[in-house]
C-alpha positions in Angstrom: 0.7 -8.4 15.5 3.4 -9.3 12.6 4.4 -7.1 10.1 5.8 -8.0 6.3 9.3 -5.9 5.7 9.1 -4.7 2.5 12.4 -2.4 0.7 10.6 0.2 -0.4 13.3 0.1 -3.4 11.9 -2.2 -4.8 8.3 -1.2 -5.5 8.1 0.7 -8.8 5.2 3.4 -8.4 5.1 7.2 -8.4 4.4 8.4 -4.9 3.2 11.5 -6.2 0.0 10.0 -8.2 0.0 7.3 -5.3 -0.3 9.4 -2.7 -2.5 12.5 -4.4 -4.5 10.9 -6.6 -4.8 7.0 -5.4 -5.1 8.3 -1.6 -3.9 6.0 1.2 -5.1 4.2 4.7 -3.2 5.6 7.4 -3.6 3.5 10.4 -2.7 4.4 14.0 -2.0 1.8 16.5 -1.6 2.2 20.3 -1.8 -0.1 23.5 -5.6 0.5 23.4 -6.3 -0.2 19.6 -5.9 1.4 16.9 -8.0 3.8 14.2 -7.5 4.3 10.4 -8.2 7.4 8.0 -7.9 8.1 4.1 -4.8 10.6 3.5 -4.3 11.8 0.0 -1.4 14.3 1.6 2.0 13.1 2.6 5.4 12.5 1.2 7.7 9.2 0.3 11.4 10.4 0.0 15.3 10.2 1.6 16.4 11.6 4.9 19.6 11.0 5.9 20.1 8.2 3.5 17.0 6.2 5.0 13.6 5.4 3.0 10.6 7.3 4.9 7.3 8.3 4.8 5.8 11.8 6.1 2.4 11.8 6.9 0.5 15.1 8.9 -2.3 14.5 10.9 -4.4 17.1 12.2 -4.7 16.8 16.4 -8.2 16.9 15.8 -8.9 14.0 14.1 -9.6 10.5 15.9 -6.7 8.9 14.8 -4.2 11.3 16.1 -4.0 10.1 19.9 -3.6 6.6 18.5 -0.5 7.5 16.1 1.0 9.8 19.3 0.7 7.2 22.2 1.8 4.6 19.8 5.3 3.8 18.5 3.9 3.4 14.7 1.7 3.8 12.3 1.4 2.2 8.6 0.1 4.0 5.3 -1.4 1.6 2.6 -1.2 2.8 -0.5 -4.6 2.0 -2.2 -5.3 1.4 -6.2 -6.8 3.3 -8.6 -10.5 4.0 -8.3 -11.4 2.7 -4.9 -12.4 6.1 -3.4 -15.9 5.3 -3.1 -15.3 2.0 -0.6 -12.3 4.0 1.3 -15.2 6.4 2.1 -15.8 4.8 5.2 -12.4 5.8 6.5 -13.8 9.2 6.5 
């Protein structure tokens, strides 16, 4: 699996309508597969002078046991008016 670094500096978006209105993927990847979910919670800011991304995730769901026995997890912010196809994320 190969990731694409991008500075998150660079992007020019407002993580508050991103994020709360636009929703996001938030995938889960562990050494037996992974599992994705919409989020439309969350937070893109600054601790201790490094980018990140908070993202809570209930134990309950699915996903959880694949973001906790795995070492990372992506969120993919989605465009405007795509709610009915990210539907099948549950």
């Amino acid at each position: 699996m190969s990731f694409e670094k991008i500075e998150i500096n660079s992007l020019e978006f407002s993580p508050t309508k991103a994020i709360g209105e636009n929703w996001g993927i938030l995938t889960g990847v562990s050494a037996d597969g992974f599992n994705s979910m919409t989020v439309s919670w969350g937070s893109v800011g600054v601790l201790w002078s490094k980018p990140c991304v908070f993202a809570f995730v209930r134990p309950g769901r699915y996903t959880y046991r694949f973001m906790e026995d795995g070492e990372m997890f992506s969120l993919a912010i989605m465009p405007e008016g795509i709610h009915k196809e990210m539907a099948v994320f549950g």
